[in-house]
N, C-alpha and C positions, 0 to 999 in steps of 0.2 A: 504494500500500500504506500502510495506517493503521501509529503509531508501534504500536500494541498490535499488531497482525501481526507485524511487525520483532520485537519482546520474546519472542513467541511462538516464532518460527520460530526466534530465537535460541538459546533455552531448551529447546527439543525436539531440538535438535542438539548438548546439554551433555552431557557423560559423567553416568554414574550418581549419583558422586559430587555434582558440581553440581545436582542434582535429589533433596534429601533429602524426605523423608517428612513430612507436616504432618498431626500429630496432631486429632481433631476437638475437643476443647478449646481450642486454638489457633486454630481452626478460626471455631467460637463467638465466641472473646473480638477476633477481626479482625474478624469478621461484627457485630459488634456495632453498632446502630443504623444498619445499611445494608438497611432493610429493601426486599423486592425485588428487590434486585440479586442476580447470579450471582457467586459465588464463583470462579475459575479458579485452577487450580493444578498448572503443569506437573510433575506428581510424582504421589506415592502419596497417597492419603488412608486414614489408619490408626487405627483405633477405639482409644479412651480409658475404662477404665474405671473412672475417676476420676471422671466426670461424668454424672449421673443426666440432671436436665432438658437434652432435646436441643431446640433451636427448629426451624422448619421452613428448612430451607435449601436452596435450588438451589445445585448443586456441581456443577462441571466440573473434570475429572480424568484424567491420563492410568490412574490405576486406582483402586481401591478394595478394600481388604480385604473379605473375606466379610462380617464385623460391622460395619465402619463401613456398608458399604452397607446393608446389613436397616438398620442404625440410624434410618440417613439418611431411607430412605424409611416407614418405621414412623412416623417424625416427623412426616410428611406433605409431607417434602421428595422434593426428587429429585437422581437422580448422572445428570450427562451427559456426553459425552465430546465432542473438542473436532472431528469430523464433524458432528456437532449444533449445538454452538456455533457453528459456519459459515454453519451456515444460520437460526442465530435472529440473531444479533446479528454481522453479517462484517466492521464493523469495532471490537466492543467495545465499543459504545457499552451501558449498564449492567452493565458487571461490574467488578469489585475482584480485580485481580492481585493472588495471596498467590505467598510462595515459604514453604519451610520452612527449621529453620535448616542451614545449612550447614556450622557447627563444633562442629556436636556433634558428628560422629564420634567413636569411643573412641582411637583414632588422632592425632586434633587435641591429645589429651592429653601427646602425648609431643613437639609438634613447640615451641622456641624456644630459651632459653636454657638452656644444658645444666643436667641435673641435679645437686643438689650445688653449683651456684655460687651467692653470698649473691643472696639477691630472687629466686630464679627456682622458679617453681612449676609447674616441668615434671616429667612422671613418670618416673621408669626405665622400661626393659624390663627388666622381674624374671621370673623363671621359676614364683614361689608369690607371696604375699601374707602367707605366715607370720612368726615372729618371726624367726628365723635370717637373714631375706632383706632387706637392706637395711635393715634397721631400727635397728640400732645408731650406734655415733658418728658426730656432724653430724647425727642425726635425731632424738634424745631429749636435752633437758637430762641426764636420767637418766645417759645414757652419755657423759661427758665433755663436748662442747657441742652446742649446736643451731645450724646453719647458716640 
C-alpha cells in the first residue's frame, strides 16, 4: 500500500468534523500552477461566489455541492470520486492532496483561554450579540476599563 493510500484511508475514517469543507477558491489558489494534476480532497467541495474566472480542474471529492459541481464542469473541468481515482491513478501518482481548514469551525471560536482573562481572544457563549450582552466593563475603555 502507497503512503497516499495510508492518508487516504486514514482521512475517510475521520469524523465529520476532521473532514471540513474546501471552498473552490481555495481550491484555485492550491491548484495553482499544478497544471494537470488531480486535485483530491477527502471532504466536501463547496462553490465560492466570490470568484468569477474558474480554471479547468480535475477534482476528486468525496462530494460536491450542486454549484461547485455545474461550476467545475462548465469550466471544462471534471468532479471524480475516489472509485474513479482507483482506477486512474491507484497509487496517487499525479494528484495534490488538499484538506480544508479544520479550525474554522464557529465552535473553534470559543475553545482556549477563558474569556475575560488579559491576552485571551476567546468568545463567550452569549445568548444575543446586543449591547446589554456582554459588552460592558472589561470590554469598552468606555465602561470603566478594557481587558
Amino acid at each position: 500500500i502507497s503512503k497516499f493510500n495510508k492518508v487516504i484511508y486514514k482521512r475517510l475514517n475521520m469524523s465529520g468534523k476532521s473532514r471540513p469543507p474546501l471552498s473552490l477558491s481555495k481550491l484555485i489558489k492550491f491548484m495553482n500552477g499544478k497544471d494537470g494534476k488531480i486535485a483530491v480532497v477527502v471532504g466536501t467541495i463547496t462553490d465560492d461566489k466570490r470568484t468569477y474566472e474558474l480554471p479547468s480542474l480535475k477534482v476528486c471529492a468525496l462530494r460536491f455541492t450542486e454549484a461547485a459541481r455545474a461550476r467545475i464542469t462548465k469550466a471544462g473541468g471534471e468532479c471524480i470520486t475516489f472509485d474513479k481515482l482507483a482506477m486512474r491513478s491507484p497509487l496517487g501518482k499525479g494528484t495534490v492532496l488538499l484538506r480544508g481548514p479544520v479550525k474554522s469551525r464557529e465552535a473553534e471560536r470559543h475553545f482556549g483561554k477563558a474569556p475575560g482573562v488579559p491576552n485571551s481572544k476567546t468568545a463567550p457563549y452569549v445568548r444575543s450579540k446586543g449591547r446589554k450582552f456582554e459588552k460592558a466593563r472589561g470590554r469598552r475603555k468606555s465602561r470603566g476599563f478594557k481587558v
